[in-house]
ROSE-4610 file (N, C-alpha, C; in Angstrom, 1 decimal, always signed):
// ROSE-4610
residu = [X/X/X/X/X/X/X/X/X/X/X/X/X/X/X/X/X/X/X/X/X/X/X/X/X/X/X/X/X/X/X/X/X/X/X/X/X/X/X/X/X/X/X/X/X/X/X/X/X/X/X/X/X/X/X/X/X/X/X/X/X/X/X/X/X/X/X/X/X/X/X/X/X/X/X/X/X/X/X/X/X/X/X/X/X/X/X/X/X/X/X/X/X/X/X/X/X/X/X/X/X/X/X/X/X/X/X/X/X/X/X/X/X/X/X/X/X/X/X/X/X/X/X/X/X/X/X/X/X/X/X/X/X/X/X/X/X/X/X/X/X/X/X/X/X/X/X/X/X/X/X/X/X/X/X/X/X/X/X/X/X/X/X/X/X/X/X/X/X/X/X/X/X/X/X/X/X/X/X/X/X/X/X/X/X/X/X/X/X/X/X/X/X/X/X/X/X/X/X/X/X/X/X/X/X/X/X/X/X/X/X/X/X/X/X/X/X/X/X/X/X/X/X/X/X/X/X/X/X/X/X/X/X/X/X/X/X/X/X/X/X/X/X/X/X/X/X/X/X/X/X/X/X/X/X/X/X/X/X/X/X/X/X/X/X/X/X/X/X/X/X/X/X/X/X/X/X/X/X/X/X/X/X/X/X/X/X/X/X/X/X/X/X/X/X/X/X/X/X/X/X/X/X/X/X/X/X/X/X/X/X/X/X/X/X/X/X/X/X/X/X/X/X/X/X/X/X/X/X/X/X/X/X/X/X/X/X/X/X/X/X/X/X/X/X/X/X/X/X/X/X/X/X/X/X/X/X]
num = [1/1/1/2/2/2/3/3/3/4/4/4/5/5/5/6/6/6/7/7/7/8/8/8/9/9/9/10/10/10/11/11/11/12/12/12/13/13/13/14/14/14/15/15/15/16/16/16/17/17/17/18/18/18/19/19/19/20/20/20/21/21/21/22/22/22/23/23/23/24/24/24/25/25/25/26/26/26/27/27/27/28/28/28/29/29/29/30/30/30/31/31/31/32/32/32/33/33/33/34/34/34/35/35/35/36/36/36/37/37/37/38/38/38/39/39/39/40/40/40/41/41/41/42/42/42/43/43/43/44/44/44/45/45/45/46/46/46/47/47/47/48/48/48/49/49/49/50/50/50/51/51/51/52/52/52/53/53/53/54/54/54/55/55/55/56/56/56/57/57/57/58/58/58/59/59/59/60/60/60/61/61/61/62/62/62/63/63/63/64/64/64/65/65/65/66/66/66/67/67/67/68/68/68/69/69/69/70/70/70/71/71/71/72/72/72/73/73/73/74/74/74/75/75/75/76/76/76/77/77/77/78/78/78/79/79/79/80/80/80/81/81/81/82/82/82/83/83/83/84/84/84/85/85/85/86/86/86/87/87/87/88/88/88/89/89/89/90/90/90/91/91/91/92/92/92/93/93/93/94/94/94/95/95/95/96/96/96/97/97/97/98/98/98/99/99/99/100/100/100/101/101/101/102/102/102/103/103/103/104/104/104/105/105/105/106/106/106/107/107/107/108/108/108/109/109/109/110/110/110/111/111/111/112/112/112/113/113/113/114/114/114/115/115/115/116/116/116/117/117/117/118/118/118/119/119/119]
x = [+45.7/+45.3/+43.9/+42.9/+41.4/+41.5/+40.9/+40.5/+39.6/+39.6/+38.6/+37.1/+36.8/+35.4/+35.4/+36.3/+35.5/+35.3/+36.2/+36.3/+34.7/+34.2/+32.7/+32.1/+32.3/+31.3/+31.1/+32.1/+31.9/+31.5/+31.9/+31.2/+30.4/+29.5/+27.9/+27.5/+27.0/+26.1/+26.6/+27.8/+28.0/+27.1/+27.3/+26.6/+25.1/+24.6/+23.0/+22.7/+23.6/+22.9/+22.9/+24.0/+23.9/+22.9/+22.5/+21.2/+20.1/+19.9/+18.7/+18.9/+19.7/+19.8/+19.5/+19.8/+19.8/+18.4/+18.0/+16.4/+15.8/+14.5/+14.1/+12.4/+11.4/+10.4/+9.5/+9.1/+7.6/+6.6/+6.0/+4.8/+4.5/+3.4/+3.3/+3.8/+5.0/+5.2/+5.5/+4.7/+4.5/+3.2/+2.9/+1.5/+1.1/+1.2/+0.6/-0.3/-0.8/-2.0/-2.0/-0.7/-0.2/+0.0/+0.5/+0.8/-0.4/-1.2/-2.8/-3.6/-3.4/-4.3/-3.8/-2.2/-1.2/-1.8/-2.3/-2.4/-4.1/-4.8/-6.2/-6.6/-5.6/-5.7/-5.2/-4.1/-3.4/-5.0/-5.0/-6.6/-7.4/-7.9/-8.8/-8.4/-7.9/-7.6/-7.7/-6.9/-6.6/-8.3/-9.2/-10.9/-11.5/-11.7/-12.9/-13.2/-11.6/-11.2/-11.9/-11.8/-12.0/-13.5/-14.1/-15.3/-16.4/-16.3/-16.8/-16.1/-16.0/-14.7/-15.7/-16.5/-17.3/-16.9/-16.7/-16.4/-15.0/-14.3/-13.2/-12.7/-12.3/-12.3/-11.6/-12.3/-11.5/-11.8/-11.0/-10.3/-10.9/-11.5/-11.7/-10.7/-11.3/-10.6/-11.1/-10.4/-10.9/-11.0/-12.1/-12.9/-12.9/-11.8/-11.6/-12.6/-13.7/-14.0/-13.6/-12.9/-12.2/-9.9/-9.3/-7.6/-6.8/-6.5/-5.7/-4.2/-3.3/-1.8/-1.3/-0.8/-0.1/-1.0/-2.6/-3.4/-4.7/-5.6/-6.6/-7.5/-8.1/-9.2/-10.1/-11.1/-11.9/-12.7/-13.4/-13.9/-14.4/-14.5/-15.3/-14.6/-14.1/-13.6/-14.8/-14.2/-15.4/-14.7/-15.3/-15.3/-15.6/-15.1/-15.8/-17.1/-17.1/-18.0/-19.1/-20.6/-21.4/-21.8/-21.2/-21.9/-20.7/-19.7/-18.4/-17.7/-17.0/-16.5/-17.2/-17.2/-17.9/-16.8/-17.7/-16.9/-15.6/-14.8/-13.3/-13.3/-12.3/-11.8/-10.2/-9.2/-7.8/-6.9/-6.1/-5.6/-4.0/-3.3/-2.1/-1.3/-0.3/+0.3/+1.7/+1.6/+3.1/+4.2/+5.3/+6.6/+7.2/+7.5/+7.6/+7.1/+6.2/+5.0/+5.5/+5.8/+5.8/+4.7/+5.4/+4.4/+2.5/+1.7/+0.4/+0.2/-1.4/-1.7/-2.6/-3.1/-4.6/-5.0/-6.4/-7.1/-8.4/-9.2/-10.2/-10.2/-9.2/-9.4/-8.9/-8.6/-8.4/-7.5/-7.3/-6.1/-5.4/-4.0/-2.5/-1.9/-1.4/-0.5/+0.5/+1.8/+2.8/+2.4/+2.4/+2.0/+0.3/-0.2/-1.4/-2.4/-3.7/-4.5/-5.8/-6.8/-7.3/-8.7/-9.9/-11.4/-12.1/-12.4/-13.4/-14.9/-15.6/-17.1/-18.5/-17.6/-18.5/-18.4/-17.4/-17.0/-16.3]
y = [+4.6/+3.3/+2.9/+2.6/+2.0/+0.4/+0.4/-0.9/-1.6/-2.8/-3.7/-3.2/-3.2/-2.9/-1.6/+0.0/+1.1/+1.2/-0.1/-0.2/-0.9/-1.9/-2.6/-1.6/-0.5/+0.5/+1.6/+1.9/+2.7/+1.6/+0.4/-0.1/-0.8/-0.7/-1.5/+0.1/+1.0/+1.4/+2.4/+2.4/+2.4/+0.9/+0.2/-1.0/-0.9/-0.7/-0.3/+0.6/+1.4/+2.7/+2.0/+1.8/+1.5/+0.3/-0.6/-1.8/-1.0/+0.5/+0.7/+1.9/+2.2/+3.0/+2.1/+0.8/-0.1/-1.1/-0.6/-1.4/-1.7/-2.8/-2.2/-1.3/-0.6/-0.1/-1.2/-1.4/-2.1/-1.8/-0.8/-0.3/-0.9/-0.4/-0.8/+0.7/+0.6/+1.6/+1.6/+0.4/+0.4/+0.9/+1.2/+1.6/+0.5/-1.1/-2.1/-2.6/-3.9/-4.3/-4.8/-5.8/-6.6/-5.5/-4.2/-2.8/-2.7/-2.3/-2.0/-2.4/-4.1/-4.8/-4.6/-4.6/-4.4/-3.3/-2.6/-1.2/-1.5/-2.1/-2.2/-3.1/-3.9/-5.1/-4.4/-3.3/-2.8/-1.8/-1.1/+0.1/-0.4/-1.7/-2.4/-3.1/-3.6/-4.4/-3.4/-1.9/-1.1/-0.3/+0.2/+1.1/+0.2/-1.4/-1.7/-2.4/-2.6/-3.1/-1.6/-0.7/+0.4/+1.2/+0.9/+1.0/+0.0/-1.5/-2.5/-3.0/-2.1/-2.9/-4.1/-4.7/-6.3/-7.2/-6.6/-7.5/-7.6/-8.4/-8.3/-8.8/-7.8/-7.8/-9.6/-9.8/-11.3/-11.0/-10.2/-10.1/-11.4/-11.8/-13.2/-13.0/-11.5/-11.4/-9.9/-9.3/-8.5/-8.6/-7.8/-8.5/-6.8/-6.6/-5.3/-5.2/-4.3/-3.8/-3.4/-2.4/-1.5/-1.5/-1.4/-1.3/-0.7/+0.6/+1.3/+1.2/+0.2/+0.6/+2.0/+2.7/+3.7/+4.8/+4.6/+5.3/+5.2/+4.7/+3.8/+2.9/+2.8/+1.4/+1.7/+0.7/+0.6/-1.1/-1.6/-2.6/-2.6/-4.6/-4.7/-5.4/-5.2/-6.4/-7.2/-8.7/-9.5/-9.8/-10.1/-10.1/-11.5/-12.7/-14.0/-13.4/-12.2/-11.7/-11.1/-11.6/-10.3/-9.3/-9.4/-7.6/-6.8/-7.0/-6.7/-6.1/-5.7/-5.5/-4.6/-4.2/-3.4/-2.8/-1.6/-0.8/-0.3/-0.1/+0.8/+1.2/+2.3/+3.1/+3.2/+3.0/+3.1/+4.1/+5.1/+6.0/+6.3/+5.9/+6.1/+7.5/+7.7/+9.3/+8.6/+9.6/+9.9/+10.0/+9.4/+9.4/+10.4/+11.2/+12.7/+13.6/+13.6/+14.3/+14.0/+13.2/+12.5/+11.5/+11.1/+10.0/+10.0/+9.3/+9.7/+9.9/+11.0/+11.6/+11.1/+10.9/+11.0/+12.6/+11.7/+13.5/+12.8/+13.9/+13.6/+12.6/+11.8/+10.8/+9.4/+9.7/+7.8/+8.4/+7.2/+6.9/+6.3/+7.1/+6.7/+5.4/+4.9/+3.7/+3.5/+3.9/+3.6/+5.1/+4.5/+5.8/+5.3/+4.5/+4.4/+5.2/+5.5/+6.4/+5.5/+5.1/+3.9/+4.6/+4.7/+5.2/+4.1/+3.8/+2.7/+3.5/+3.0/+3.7/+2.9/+2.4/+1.4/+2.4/+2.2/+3.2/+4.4]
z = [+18.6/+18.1/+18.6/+17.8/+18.3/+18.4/+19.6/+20.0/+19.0/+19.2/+18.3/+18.7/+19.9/+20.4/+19.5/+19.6/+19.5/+17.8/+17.3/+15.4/+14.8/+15.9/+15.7/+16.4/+16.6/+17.4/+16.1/+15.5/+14.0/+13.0/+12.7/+11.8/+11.6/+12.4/+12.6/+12.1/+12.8/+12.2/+10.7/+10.1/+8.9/+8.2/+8.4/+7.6/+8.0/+9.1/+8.8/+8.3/+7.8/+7.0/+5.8/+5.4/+4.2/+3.5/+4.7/+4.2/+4.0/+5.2/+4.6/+3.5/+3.4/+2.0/+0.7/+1.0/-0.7/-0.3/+0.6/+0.7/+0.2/-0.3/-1.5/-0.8/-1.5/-0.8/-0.8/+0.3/+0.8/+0.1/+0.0/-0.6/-2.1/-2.6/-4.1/-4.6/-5.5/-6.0/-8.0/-8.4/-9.9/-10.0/-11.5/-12.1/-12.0/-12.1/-13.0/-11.7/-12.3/-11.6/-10.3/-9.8/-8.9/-7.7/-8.4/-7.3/-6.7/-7.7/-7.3/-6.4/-6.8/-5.6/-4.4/-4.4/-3.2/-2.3/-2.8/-2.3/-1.8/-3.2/-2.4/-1.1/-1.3/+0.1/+1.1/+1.1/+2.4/+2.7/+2.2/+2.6/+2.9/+2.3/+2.9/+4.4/+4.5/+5.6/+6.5/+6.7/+7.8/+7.7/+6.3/+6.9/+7.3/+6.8/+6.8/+8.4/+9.1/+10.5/+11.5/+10.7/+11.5/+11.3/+10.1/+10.0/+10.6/+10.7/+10.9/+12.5/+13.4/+14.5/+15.0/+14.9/+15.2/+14.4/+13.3/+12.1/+11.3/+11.4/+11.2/+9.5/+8.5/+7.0/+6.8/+5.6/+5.1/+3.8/+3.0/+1.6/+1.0/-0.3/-0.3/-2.0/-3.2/-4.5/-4.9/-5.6/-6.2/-7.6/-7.9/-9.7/-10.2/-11.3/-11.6/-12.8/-12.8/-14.2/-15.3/-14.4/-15.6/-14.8/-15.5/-15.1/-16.5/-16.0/-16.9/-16.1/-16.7/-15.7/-15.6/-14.9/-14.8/-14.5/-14.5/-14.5/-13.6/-13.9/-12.9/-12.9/-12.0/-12.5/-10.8/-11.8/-10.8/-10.5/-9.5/-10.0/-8.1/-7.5/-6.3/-5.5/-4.2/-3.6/-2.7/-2.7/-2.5/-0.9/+0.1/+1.2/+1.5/+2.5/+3.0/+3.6/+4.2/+4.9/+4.1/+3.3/+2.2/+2.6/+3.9/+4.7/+4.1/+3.7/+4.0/+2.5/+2.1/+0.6/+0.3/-1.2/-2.1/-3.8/-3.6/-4.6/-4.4/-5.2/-4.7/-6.5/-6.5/-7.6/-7.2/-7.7/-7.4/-8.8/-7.8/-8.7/-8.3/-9.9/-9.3/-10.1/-8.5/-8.5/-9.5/-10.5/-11.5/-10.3/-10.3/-9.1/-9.3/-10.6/-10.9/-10.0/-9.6/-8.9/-7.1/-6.8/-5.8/-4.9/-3.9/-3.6/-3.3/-3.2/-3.5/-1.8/-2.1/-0.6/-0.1/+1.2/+1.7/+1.2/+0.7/-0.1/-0.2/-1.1/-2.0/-2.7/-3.0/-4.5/-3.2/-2.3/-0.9/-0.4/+0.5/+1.4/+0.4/+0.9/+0.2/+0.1/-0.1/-0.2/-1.4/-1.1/-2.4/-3.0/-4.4/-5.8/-5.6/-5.0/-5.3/-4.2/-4.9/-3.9/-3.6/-3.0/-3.1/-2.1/-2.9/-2.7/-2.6/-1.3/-0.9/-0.8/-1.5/-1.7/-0.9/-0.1/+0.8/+2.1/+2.6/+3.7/+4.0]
């Protein structure tokens, strides 16, 4: 017969498995626009902290030129800072395919790949 203690000793981490099995994912993992920026705001925050380490990034908006969902876009993020911001191009990986890489086309985030042309 199991004691109460060694019964909450199996069923705690049955129940954390299972929270993070039904988790939902953090990342941006849609084609659409809201993903996008999700992804351009994470990239930015973590190069331009590491390209600029005096200057610390302030996201102010991003102004998309061009946004194909499921596909890519490109446009400028504006910075509180004018030294700061620039161009980006954002490209997102088919989830067939699997998740998007650091490569030639950015740094990863979600399905999205995210080319900062400033830095």
């Amino acid at each position: 017969m199991m004691s109460g203690m060694m019964r909450k000793a199996l069923v705690i981490p049955a129940v954390l498995a299972a929270g993070i099995a039904c988790a939902p994912v953090v990342q941006a993992e849609s084609g659409d626009q809201s993903a996008a920026e999700e992804a351009v705001t994470a990239i930015y925050n973590q190069v331009q902290a590491r390209c600029t380490p005096s200057m610390s990034p302030h996201l102010q908006s991003i102004a998309w030129d061009t946004f194909y969902p499921g596909s890519w876009g490109q446009g400028r993020i504006r910075d509180a800072n004018p030294g700061l911001g620039g161009p980006f191009k954002a490209y997102w990986a088919n989830p067939r395919v699997g998740p998007a890489r650091d490569g030639p086309a950015g740094r990863a985030y979600g399905q999205w790949n995210v080319d900062l042309e400033f830095c």
